[in-house]
C-alpha positions in Angstrom: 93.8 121.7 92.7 93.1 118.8 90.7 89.1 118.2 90.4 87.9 114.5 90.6 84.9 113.7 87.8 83.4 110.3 87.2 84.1 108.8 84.1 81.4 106.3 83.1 77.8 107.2 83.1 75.5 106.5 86.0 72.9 103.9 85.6 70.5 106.6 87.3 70.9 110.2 87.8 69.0 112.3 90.6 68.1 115.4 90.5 67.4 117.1 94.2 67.0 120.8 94.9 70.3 121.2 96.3 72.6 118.5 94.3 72.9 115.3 92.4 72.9 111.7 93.2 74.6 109.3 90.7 74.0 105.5 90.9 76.4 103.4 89.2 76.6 99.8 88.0 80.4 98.3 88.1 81.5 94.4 88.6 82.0 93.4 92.1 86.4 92.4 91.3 86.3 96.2 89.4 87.5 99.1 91.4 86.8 102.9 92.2 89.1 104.1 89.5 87.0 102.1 87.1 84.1 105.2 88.0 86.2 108.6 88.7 89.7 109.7 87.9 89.8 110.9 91.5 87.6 111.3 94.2 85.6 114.5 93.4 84.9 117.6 95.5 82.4 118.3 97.6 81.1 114.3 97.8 79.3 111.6 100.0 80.4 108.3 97.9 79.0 105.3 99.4 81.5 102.9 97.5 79.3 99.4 98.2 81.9 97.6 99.3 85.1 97.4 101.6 88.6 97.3 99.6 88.0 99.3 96.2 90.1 101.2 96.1 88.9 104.6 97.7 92.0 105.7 100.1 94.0 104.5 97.6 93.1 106.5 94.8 93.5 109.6 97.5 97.2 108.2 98.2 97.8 108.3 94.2 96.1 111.4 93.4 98.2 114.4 92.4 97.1 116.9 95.3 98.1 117.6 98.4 95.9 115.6 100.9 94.8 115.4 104.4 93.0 112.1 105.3 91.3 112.0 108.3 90.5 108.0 109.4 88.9 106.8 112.4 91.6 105.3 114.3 95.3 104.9 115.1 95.4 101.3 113.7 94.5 102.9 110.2 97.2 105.3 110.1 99.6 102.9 111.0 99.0 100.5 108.7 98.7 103.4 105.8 101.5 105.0 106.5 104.7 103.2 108.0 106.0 100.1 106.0 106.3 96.7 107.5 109.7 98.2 109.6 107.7 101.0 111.3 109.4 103.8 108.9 106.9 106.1 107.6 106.5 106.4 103.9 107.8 109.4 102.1 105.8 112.7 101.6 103.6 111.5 104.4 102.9 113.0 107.9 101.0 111.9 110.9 99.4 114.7 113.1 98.3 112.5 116.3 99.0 112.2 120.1 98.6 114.7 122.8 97.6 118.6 121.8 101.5 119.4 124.2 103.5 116.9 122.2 102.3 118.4 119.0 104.9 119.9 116.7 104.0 122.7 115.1 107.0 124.1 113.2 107.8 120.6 111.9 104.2 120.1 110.7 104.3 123.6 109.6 108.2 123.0 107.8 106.5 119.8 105.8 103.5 121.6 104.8 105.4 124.5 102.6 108.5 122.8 101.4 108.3 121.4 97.5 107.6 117.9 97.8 104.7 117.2 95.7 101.2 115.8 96.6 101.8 115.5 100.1 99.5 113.6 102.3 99.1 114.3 106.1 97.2 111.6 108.3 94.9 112.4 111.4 91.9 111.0 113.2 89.1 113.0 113.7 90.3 114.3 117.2 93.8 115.3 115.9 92.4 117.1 112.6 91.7 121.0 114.7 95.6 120.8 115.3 96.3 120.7 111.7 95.0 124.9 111.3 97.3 125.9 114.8 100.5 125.2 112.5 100.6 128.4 111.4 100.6 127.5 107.4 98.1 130.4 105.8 94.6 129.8 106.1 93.0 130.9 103.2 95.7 128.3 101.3 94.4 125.4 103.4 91.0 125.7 103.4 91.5 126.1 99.1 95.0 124.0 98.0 94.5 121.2 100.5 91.7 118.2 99.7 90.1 116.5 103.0 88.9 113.2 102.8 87.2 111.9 105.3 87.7 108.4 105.0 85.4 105.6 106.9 83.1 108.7 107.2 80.2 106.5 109.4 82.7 106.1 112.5 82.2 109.3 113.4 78.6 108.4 113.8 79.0 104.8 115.0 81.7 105.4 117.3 79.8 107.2 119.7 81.8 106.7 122.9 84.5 109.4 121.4 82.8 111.9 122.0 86.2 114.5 120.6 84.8 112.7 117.5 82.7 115.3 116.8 85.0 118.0 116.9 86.2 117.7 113.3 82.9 119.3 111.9 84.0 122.6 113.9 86.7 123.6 111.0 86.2 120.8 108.0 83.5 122.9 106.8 85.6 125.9 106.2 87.3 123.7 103.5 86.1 124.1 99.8 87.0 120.9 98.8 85.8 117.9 101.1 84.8 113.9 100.6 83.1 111.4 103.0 83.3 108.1 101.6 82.4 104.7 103.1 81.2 101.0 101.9 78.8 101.4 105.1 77.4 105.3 104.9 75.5 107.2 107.8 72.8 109.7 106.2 73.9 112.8 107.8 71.0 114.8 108.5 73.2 118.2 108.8 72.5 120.8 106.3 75.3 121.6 106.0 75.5 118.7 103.5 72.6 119.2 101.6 75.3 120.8 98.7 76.5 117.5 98.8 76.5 115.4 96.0 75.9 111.8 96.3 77.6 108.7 94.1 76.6 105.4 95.4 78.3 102.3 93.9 76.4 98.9 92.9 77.4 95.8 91.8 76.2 92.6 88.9 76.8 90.8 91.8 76.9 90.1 95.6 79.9 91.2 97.3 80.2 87.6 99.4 78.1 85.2 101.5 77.5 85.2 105.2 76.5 82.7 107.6 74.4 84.0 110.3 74.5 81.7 113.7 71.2 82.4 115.6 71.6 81.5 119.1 71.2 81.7 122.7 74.6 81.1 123.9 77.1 83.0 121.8 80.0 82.7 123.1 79.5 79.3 124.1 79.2 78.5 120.3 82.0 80.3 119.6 84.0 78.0 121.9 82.7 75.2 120.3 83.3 76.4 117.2 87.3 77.3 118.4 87.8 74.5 119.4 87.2 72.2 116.4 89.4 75.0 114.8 90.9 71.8 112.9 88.1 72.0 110.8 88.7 75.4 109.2 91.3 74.8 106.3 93.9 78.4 106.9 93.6 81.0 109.7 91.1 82.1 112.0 90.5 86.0 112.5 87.8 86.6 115.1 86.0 89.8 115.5 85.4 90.2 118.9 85.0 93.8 120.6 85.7 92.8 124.1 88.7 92.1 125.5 87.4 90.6 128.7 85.3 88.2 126.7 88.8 87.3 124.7 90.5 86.6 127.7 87.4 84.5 129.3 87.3 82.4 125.4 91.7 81.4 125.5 91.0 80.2 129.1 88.1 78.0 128.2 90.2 77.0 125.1 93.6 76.5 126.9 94.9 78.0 123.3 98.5 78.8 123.1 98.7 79.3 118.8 96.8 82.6 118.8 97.3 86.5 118.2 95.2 89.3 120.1 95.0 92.6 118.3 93.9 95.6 120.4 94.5 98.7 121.6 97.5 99.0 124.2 96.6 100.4 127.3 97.4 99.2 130.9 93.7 98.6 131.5 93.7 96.1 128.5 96.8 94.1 129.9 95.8 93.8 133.1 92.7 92.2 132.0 94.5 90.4 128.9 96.6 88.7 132.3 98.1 85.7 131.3 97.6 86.2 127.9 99.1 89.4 127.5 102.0 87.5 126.1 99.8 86.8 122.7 98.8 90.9 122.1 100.5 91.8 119.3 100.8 95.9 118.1 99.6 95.6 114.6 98.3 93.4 112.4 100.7 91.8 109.6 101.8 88.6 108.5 104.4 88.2 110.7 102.1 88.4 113.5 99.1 85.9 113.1 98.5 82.4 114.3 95.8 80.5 113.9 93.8 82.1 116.2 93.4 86.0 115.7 91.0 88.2 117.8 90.6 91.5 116.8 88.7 94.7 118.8 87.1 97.7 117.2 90.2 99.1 116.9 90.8 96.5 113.8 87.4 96.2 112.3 87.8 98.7 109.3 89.8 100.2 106.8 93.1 97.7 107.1 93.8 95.0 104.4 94.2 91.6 105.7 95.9 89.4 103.0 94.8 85.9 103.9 93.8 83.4 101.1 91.6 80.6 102.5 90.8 82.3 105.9 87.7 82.1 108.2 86.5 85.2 109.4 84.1 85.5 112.5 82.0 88.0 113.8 80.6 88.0 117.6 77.3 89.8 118.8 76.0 89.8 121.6 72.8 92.1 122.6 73.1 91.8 126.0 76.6 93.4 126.4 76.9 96.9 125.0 80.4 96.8 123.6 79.1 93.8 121.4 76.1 95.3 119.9 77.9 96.0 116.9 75.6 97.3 114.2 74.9 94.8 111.5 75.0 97.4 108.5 78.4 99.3 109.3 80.7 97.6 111.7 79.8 94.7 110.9 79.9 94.3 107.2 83.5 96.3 107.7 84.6 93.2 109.5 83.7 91.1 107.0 85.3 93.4 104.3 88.8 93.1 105.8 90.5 90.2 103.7 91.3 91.2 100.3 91.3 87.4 99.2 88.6 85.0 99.0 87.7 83.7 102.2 86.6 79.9 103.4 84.1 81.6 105.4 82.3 84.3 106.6 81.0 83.5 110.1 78.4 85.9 111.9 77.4 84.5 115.6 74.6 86.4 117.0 71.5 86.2 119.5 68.7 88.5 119.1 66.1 90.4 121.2 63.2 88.5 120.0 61.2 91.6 119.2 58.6 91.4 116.5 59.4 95.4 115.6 61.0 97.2 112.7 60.9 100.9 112.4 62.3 102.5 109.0 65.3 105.1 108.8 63.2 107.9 108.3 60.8 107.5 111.5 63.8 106.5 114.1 65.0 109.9 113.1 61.9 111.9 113.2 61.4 110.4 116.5 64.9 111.5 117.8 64.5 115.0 116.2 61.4 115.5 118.5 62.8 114.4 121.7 65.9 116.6 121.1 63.5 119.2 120.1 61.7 119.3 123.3 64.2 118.4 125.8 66.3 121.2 124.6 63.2 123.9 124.8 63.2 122.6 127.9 66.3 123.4 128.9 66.7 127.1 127.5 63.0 127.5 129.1 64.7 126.4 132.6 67.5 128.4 132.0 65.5 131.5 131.1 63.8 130.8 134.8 67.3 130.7 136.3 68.3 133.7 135.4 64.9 135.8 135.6 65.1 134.0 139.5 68.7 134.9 140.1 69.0 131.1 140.4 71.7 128.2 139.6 70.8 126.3 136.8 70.1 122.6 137.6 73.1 120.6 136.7 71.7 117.3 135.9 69.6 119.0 133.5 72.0 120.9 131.5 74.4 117.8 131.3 71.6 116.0 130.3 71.9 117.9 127.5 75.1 116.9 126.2 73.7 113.7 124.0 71.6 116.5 122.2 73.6 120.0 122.0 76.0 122.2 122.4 76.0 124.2 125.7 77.0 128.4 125.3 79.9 129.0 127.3 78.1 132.2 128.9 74.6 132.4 128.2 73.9 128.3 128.8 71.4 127.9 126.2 71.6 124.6 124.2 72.2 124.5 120.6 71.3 121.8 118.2 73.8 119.6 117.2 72.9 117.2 114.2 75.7 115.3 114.7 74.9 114.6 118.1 71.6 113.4 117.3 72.8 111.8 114.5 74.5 109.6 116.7 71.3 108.3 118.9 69.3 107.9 115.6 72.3 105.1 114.7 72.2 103.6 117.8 68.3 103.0 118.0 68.6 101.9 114.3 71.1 99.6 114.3 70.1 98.2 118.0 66.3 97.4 116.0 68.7 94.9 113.6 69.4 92.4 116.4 65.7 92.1 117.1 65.1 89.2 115.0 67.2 86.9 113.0 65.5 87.9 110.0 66.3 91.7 110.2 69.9 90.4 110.9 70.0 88.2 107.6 68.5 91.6 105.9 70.9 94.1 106.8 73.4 92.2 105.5 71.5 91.7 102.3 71.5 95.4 102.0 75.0 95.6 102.3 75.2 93.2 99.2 76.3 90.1 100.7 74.1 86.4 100.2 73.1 85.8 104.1 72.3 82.2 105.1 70.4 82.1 107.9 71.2 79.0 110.6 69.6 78.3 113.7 72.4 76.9 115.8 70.8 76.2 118.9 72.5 74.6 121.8 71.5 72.5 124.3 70.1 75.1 127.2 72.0 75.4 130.1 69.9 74.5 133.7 67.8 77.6 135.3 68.5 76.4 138.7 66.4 77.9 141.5 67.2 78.4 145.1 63.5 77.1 145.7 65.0 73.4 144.4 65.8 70.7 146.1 69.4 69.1 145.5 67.5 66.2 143.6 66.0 68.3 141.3 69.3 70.7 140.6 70.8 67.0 139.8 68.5 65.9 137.3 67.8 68.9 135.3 71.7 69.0 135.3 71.8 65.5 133.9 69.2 66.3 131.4 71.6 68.7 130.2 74.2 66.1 129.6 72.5 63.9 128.4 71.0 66.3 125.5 75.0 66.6 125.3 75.4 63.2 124.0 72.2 63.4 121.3 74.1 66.0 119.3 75.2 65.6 115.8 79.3 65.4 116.7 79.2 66.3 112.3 80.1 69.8 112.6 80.9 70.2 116.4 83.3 67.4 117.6 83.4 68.4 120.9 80.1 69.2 121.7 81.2 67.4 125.0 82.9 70.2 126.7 80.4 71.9 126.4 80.1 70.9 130.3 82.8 73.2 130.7 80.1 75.8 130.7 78.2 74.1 134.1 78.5 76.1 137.1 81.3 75.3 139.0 79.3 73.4 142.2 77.3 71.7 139.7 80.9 69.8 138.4 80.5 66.6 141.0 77.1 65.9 139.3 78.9 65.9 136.0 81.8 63.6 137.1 78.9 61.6 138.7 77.4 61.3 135.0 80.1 60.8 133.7 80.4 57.8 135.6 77.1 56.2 135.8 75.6 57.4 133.2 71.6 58.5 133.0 69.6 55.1 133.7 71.7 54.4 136.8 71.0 58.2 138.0 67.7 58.0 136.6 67.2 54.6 138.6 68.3 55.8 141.8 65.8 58.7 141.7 68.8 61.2 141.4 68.9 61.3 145.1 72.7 63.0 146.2 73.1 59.6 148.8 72.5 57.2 146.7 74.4 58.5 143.3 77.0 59.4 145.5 77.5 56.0 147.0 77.3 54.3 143.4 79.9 57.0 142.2 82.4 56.1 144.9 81.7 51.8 144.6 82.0 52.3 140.4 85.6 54.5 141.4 86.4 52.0 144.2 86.2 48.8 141.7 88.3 50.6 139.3 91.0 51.5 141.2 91.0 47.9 143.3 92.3 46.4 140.0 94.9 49.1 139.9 95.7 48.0 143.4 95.7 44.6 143.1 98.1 44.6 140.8 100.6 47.1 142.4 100.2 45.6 145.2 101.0 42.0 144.1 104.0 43.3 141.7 105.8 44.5 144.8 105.1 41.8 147.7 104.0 38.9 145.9 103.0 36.4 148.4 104.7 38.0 151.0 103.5 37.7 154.7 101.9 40.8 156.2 100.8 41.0 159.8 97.8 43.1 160.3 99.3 46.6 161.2 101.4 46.0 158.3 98.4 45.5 155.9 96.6 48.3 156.9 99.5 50.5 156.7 100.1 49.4 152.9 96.4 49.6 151.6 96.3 53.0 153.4 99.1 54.3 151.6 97.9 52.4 148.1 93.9 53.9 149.2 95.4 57.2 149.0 97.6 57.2 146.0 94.3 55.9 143.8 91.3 57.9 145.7 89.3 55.1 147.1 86.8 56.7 149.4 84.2 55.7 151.7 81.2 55.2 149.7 78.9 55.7 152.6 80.5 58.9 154.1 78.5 62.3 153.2 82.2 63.8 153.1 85.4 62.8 150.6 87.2 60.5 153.3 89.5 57.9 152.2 87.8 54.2 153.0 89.5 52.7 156.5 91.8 50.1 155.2 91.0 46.3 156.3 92.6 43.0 155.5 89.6 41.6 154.4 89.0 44.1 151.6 91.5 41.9 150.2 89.8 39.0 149.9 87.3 39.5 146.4 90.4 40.6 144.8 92.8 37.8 144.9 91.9 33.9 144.3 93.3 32.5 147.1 93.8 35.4 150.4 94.7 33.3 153.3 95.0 33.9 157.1 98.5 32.3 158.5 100.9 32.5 160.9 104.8 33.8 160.9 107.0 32.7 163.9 103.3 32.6 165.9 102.2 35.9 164.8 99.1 36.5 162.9 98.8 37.4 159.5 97.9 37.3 156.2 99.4 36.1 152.2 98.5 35.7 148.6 98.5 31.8 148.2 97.4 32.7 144.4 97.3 35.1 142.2 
């Protein structure tokens, strides 16, 4: 087994009771062989930033490997080439624990191809030791890295996650390495030695978007797309919210990168036609959306592009921690990008508790709700009594539950988990603490308030007067907007509720001093709606009207029956109706339009001409 060193001196060396931590200085284009020959044993390597290098220098090194990486998408894209053929001397140990082949796994494990390198995500890795290749080997001859090493943490909704510390620890060599590191509070990694990688200087510049509406802006911000001068790749973990965004858009040049599942299609619905299974070049558009699936350790090759990251604290899925998921998102193009775009509202809480007290806090509560437990439990049994069930699952966030005796056991990992959630949820509670978690992952942050006009609170207790103004003052803040960076700030209106869109084509229309003069009352604006359409239209009637029968004579029936058919075609209603009717047709209505409408007679029958036009 080849043994990884670092080959520079650190800047700063640590001395702890238990290990070493090594700080080292590189440039920010320099890469992770520039610091080791290979990755070393028995290591947490925070590597400072996304793409230097570190499964790479795994894929090179001269030692059989397993990688374990967070998700399909990884693997994938690591280990099949562009015409889905995977690479040589590699193996992929995934899918369902009855499709798994043990003899072949076992077969490519002992043959003599050299410095093989098998593929799993954390869920797959326990299959890996039921192969039936010798223990004691594995656990010495076969390096584990365990690559993207926060998702286990971060991803907390795979819960089977979790299941690769069982056996990893039997290992003697092992690496976790990220650009965005968790701080494992398990001892079983106080042996641990740490490398953490700085830079001379920042590792990009972000532009954070503070505001209320967020995916509002992003619409806006889609659709001046124009604007941005190569590809748009939008990091955006909800598919729902991707479908809502392409409808609002009406976009038809765009790519949707997710994971494939029938639940996802279905709500994908008429834009299931744009998912796409991987992402490569033969794949994007202009438009790319990418979920969680895609937001780490993949190499996007994209000179010029605009990357865009969504938050949202008011929907779980998009409460995306700041300081792992994502600074990976903005990590994936290996080229320089236009921009780096982060849209985000905030919780508006004046609060900011440090690492060490969010996990002290969680320690306790686990602490106690687990002596809890084993104290109920104990009751149970002394009473000859079931165990309450809602307490025991309760206890599933904190522990592991004994099979037979149904005590709890601590579970750092578990806990580990909550203590990153509370954490990285405490980001999003001001703008600031935004901007300064990504200063802490090395990037520049520029800090933007890009508030948007706010959308009416409208309130059953309102009268219909009311509900129209305040909707007009909405437009109308529409129309005082710098169109410089947003060129269609206008549909905006889009965003209206749906029964609120006649007061918007009434605006639309009349504009604010006419509402504003007729005291927004519905009657009125209605009836100076309809008489503004009604004048428009006459012209478009006149003119049709006198193109086909010029000066033609028209009994009365016969006039009606035309200007009926013509009041239809070109929606001229009754102004004074509360209901859309289309106006009664009479002769007379005629008369303003023409300069000489007559009344005559044809073979002593009433009627009427155009004497001139």
């Amino acid at each position: 087994m080849i043994q990884g060193i670092h080959i520079i001196e650190p800047k700063q060396t640590i001395n702890h009771e238990t290990k070493k931590e090594y700080i080292f200085e590189i440039g920010v284009e320099d890469y992770l062989d520039r610091v080791f020959d290979n990755l070393p044993s028995n290591s947490l390597i925070n590597k400072g930033r996304c793409g230097i290098g570190g499964t790479y220098m795994e894929l090179k090194a001269e030692r059989n490997s397993i990688i374990i990486v967070p998700t399909n998408g990884i693997i994938d894209n690591k280990c099949y080439d562009e015409k889905g053929v995977l690479k040589d001397a590699f193996y992929v140990v995934r899918g369902k624990l009855k499709n798994f082949d043990k003899e072949a796994l076992f077969t490519f494990m002992s043959d003599e191809t050299k410095h093989k390198k098998i593929f799993c995500t954390p869920e797959s890795f326990f299959k890996i030791m039921l192969c039936g290749f010798p223990i004691s080997e594995l656990y010495c001859e076969w390096f584990v890295l365990i690559d993207e090493s926060h998702a286990v943490i971060t991803d907390n909704y795979r819960k089977d996650m979790l299941k690769v510390f069982e056996n990893v620890f039997d290992f003697h060599h092992i690496c976790f390495i990220s650009a965005t590191p968790y701080k494992f509070s398990s001892p079983k990694l106080d042996r641990f030695n740490e490398y953490k990688i700085g830079f001379n200087d920042i590792v990009g510049t972000v532009h954070v978007y503070s505001t209320i509406y967020v995916h509002e802006l992003l619409f806006l911000l889609l659709l001046n797309s124009g604007k941005f001068p190569g590809r748009v790749h939008i990091f955006l973990n909800s598919v729902k919210q991707i479908a809502w965004i392409l409808k609002k858009l009406e976009a038809n040049d765009c790519s949707i990168f997710c994971k494939e599942d029938t639940e996802n299609m279905k709500t994908l619905d008429e834009f299931r036609g744009y998912f796409r299974d991987r992402p490569q070049e033969d794949f994007f558009s202009k438009l790319n959306f990418y979920t969680s699936k895609y937001f780490e350790d993949w190499d996007l090759i994209d000179k010029n592009a605009t990357i865009i990251i969504v938050s949202d604290v008011h929907n779980i899925t998009l409460r995306t921690g700041v300081s792992n998921k994502c600074i990976q998102a903005a990590g994936r193009n290996r080229k320089k990008s236009n921009q780096i775009i982060h849209i985000t509202n905030n919780n508006d809480i004046d609060e900011f508790k440090p690492f060490n007290l969010v996990n002290r806090n969680n320690k306790l509560t686990a602490g106690s709700a687990i002596i809890c437990q084993n104290n109920h439990i104990k009751e149970c049994k002394e009473n000859a009594t079931l165990p309450d069930k809602d307490i025991v699952d309760a206890m599933d966030k904190y522990a592991d539950i004994d099979e037979i005796s149904h005590m709890a056991n601590e579970n750092t990992f578990k806990i580990d988990r909550l203590v990153n959630t509370d954490f990285c949820n405490q980001e999003y509670n001001k703008p600031e603490y935004i901007r300064n978690a990504w200063q802490n992952g090395g990037f520049k942050a520029i800090l933007l308030d890009k508030g948007l006009p706010v959308l009416p609170n409208y309130d059953k207790r309102q009268n219909v007067s009311h509900k129209i103004k305040i909707t007009a003052i909405f437009l109308k803040s529409l129309e005082q907007i710098d169109k410089a960076e947003f060129g269609h700030y206008k549909d905006y209106e889009k965003f209206l509720p749906i029964e609120f869109n006649y007061v918007r084509d009434i605006y639309n229309e009349l504009g604010w001093e006419k509402m504003e003069e007729l005291n927004f009352n519905l009657k009125s604006i209605r009836a100076a709606y309809r008489s503004s359409k009604n004048a428009k239209s006459y012209v478009l009637i006149m003119d049709e009207y006198f193109e086909i029968f010029k000066n033609e004579f028209h009994t009365s029936g016969q006039l009606q029956n035309v200007l009926g058919d013509l009041y239809v075609k070109y929606g001229v209603l009754d102004a004074k109706s509360t209901k859309d009717v289309i106006l009664n047709p009479k002769p007379g209505q005629l008369k303003s339009l023409y300069t000489k409408f007559i009344s005559t007679k044809k073979d002593g029958v009433n009627g009427y001409r155009i004497d001139k036009f």
